[in-house]
C-alpha positions in Angstrom: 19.0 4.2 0.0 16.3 2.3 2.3 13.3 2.0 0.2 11.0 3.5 -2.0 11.1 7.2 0.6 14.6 7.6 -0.4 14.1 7.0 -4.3 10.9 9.1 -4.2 13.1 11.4 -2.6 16.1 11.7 -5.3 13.7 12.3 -7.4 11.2 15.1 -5.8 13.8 17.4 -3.9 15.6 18.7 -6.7 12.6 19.5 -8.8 11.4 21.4 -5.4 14.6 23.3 -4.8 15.5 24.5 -7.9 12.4 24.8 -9.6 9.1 24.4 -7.7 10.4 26.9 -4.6 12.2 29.4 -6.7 9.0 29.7 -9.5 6.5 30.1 -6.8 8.5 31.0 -3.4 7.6 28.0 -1.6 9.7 25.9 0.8 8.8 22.4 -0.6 12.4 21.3 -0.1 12.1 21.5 3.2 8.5 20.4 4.2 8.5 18.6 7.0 5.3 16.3 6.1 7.4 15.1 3.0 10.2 14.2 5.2 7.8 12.2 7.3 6.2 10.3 4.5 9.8 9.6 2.8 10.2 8.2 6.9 7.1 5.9 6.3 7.5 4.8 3.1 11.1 3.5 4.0 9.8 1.8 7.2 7.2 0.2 4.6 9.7 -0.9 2.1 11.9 -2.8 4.5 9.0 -4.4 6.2 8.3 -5.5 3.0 11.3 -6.8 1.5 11.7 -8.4 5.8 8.7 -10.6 5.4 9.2 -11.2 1.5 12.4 -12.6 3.2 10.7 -14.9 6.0 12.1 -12.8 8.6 9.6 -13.1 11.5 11.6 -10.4 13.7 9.4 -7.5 12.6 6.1 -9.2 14.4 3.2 -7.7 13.1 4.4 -7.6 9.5 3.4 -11.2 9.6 1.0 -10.8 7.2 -1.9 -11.8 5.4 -1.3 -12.1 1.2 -4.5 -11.6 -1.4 -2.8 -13.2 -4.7 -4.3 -12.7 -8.2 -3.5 -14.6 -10.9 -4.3 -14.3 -14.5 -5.0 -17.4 -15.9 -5.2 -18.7 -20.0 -7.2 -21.4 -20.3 -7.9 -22.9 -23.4 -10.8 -25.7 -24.5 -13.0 -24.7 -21.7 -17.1 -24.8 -22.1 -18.3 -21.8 -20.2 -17.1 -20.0 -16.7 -17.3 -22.8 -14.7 -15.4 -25.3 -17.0 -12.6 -22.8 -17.0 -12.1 -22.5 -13.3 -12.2 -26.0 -13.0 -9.3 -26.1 -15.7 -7.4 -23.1 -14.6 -4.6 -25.5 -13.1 -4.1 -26.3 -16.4 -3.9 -23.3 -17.8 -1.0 -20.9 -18.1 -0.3 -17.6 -15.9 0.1 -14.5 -17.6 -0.5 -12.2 -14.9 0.3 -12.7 -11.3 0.1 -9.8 -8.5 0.5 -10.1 -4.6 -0.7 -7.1 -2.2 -0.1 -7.0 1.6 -3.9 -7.7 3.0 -4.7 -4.8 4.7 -5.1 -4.7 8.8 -8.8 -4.5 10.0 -9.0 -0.8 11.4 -9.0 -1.0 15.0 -12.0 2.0 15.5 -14.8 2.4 12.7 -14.1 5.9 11.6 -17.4 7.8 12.2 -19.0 11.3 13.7 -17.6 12.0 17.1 -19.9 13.6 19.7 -19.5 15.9 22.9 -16.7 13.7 24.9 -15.7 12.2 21.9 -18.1 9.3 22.1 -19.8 8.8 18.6 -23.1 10.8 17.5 -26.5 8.9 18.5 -28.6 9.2 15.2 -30.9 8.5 17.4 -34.1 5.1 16.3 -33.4 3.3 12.9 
C-alpha cells in the first residue's frame, strides 16, 4: 500500500462491486475519477510522510507548517495573563496542517478570450 489512496481504496471497491454496482447497475468499481483520486491521494501521502522525514528531494513539498496547540494553564488572571503563561502550561492538544500554496490565478468570471469580466466603475 502507498498511502491513504490505497487504504481508501481497500475499503471502497468491494462495497462498489459487490453491492453499490449490482443494487443499482452502476460501474463504480471501475470509475476512472476514483482511480485518479486514489492516484492523488497516494502522491499526497508520500509527500507527506517525505517532508515529515526531512527529505528535501521532493522540492516543492518544502513547506510551510500552521501548528495549533492546546494549552492548560492554570493561575492565570484574564486572557492576556494566560498567553503570557502558556509556556508554562501543559499541551493537551496539538495539530499540524500543511499551509496551503497561495493559488497562482484568483479564480473569478472569465470573459470573451478568456480574459476576466470588466464589471465595469466601482
Amino acid at each position: 500500500m502507498r498511502g491513504l489512496g490505497d487504504i481508501v481504496h481497500a475499503v471502497a471497491h468491494p462495497v462498489a462491486k459487490h453491492i453499490i454496482d449490482p443494487l443499482l447497475g452502476t460501474d463504480l468499481a471501475n470509475c476512472e475519477g476514483c482511480g485518479q483520486r486514489r492516484d492523488r491521494w497516494n502522491d499526497w501521502t508520500e509527500a507527506v510522510f517525505a517532508n515529515l522525514r526531512g527529505n528535501k528531494d521532493n522540492g516543492d513539498m518544502n513547506q510551510e507548517w500552521i501548528v495549533v496547540l492546546q494549552i492548560a494553564v492554570q493561575g492565570a488572571s484574564d486572557a492576556k495573563d494566560a498567553i503570557a503563561k502558556a509556556d508554562q502550561g501543559t499541551v493537551i492538544v496539538a495539530n499540524a496542517y500543511m499551509k496551503p500554496e497561495t493559488p497562482k490565478r484568483v479564480a473569478g468570471p472569465i470573459g470573451p478570450g478568456g480574459g476576466p469580466v470588466s464589471i465595469g466603475k466601482v
